[in-house]
C-alpha positions as CSV (number, residue, x, y, z in Angstrom):
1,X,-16.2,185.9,21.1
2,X,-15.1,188.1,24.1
3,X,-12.5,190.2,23.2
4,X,-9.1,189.8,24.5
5,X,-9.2,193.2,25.8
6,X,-12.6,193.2,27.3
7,X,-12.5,194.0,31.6
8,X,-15.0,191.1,32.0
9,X,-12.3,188.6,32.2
10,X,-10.9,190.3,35.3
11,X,-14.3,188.8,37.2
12,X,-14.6,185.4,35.2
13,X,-13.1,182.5,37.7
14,X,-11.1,179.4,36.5
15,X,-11.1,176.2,38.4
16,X,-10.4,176.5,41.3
17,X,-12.8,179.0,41.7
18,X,-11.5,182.3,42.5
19,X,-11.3,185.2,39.7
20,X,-8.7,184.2,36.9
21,X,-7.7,186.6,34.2
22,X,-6.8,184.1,31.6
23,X,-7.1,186.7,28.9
24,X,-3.2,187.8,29.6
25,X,-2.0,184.0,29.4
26,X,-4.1,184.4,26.0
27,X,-2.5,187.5,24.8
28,X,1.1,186.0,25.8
29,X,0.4,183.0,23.8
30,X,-0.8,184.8,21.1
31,X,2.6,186.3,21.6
32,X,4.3,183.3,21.4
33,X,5.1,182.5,24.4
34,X,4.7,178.6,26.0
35,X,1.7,179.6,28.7
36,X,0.4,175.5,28.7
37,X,1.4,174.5,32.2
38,X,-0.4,178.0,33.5
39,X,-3.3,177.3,31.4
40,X,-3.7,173.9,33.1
41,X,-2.7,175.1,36.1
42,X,-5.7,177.6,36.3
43,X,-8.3,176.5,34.0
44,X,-8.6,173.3,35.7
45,X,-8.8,171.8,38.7
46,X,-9.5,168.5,40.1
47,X,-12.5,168.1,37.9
48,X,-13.6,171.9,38.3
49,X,-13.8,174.6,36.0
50,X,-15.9,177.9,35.8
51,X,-16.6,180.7,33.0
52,X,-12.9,181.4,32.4
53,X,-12.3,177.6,31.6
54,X,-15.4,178.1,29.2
55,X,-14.2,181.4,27.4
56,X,-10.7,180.4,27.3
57,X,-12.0,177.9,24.9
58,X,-13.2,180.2,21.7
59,X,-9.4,182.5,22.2
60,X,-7.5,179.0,22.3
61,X,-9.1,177.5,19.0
62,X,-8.6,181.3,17.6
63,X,-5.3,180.9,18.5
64,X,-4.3,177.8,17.5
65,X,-6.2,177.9,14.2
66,X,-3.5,180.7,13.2
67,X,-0.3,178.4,13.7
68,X,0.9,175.2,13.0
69,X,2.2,172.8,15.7
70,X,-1.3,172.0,17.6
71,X,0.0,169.2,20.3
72,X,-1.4,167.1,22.8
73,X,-1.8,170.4,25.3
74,X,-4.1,172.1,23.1
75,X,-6.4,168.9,22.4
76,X,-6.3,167.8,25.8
77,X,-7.1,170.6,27.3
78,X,-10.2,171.1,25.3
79,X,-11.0,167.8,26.3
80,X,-10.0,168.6,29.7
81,X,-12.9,171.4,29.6
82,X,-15.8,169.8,27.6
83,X,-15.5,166.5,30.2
84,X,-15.3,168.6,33.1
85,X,-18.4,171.0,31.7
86,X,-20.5,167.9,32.4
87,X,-19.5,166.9,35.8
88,X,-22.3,167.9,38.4
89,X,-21.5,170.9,40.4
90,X,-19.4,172.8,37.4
91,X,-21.3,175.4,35.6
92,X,-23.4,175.4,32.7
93,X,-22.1,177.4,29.9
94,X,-23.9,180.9,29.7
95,X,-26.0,182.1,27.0
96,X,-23.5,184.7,26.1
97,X,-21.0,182.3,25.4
98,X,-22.5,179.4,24.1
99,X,-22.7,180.2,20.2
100,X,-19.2,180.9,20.5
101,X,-18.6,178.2,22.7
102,X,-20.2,175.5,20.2
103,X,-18.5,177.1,17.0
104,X,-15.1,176.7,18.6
105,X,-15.9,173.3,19.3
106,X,-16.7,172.9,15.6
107,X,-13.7,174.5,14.0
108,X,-11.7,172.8,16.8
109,X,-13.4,169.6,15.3
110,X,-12.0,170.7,11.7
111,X,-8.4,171.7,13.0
112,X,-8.5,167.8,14.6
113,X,-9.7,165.8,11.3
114,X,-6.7,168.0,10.0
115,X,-4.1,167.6,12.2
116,X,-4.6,163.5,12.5
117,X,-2.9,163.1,9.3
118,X,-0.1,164.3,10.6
119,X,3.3,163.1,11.7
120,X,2.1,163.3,15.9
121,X,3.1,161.7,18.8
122,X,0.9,159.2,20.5
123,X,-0.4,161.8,23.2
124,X,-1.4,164.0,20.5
125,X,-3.0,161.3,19.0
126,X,-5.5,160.3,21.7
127,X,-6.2,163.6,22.2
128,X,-7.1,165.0,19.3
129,X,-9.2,161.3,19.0
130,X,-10.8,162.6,22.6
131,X,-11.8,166.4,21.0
132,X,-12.9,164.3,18.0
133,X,-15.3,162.0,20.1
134,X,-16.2,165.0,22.2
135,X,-17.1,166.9,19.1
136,X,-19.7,164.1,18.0
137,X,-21.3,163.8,21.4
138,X,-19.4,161.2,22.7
139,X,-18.5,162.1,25.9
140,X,-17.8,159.3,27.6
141,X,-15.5,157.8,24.8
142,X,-14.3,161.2,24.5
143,X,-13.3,161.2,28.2
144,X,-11.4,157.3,28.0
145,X,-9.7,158.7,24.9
146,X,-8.2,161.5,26.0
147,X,-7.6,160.7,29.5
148,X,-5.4,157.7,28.6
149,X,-1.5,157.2,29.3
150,X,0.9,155.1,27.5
151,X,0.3,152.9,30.6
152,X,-3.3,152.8,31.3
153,X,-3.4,151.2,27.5
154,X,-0.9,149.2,27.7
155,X,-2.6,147.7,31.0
156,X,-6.0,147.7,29.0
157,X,-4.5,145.4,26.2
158,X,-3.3,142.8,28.1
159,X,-6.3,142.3,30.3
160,X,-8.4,142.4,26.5
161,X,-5.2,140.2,24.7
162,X,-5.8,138.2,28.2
163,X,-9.7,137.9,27.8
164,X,-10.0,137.1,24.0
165,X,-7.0,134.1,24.3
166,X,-9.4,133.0,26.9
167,X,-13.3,133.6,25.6
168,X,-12.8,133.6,21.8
């Protein structure tokens, strides 16, 4: 995993694809301190993300693994990431990051399936169901899952409640 401290972030580049040094939003929320809405902010951007969106990844699992209180920012931006990794003009993940890059998704895999036993709000819930779908491959499922507001579903049901009082 690339150190915190390690000058290569200074030339990684987030999504919107200029150099991002995520490692000092890392080290502050390592810290403590609430860095979600500059982590969205710069590690994705209207579907793009670069080698800072994909190292980012290993630090945030690393991070969150230590504490308690994983919530629907964490999931959902790993989900953010893994969908948008798949989209054509983003990146591949290197070689020197993939092993890292796969483990994380692993123990972020672990940290879901733990977490969904607990009391969560309904965000939280589809996304850590969206980094659990992701995990297995699914990334299509993965993507509806945690992509989903309160009124996307809600519209879902009743065209399904709609069709099945109809065709069943």
């Amino acid at each position: 995993m690339l150190s915190l401290e390690d000058k290569k972030w200074q030339e990684l580049h987030g999504g919107y694809r200029v150099p991002y040094d995520v490692s000092v939003a890392l080290r502050s929320m390592q810290d403590g301190i609430d860095v979600w809405d500059e982590l969205w902010n710069e590690l994705h951007h209207q579907g793009d993300v670069d080698m800072a969106s994909y190292a980012a990844v290993p630090q945030l699992v690393r991070i969150a693994s230590c504490g308690t209180g994983r919530d629907w920012n964490f999931y959902g931006l790993l989900a953010t990431i893994e969908v948008a990794r798949h989209r054509k003009g983003n990146p591949a993940v290197p070689a020197w990051l993939k092993a890292d890059y796969d483990g994380a998704w692993a123990q972020a895999s672990a940290l879901a399936l733990a977490d969904i036993g607990s009391k969560i709000d309904s965000p939280t819930t589809s996304a850590i169901l969206g980094v659990l779908a992701l995990a297995k491959g699914e990334l299509k499922l993965g993507a509806m899952l945690s992509g989903l507001d309160e009124s996307e579903l809600d519209e879902w049901l009743e065209e399904r409640l709609a069709w099945s009082e109809l065709y069943e």
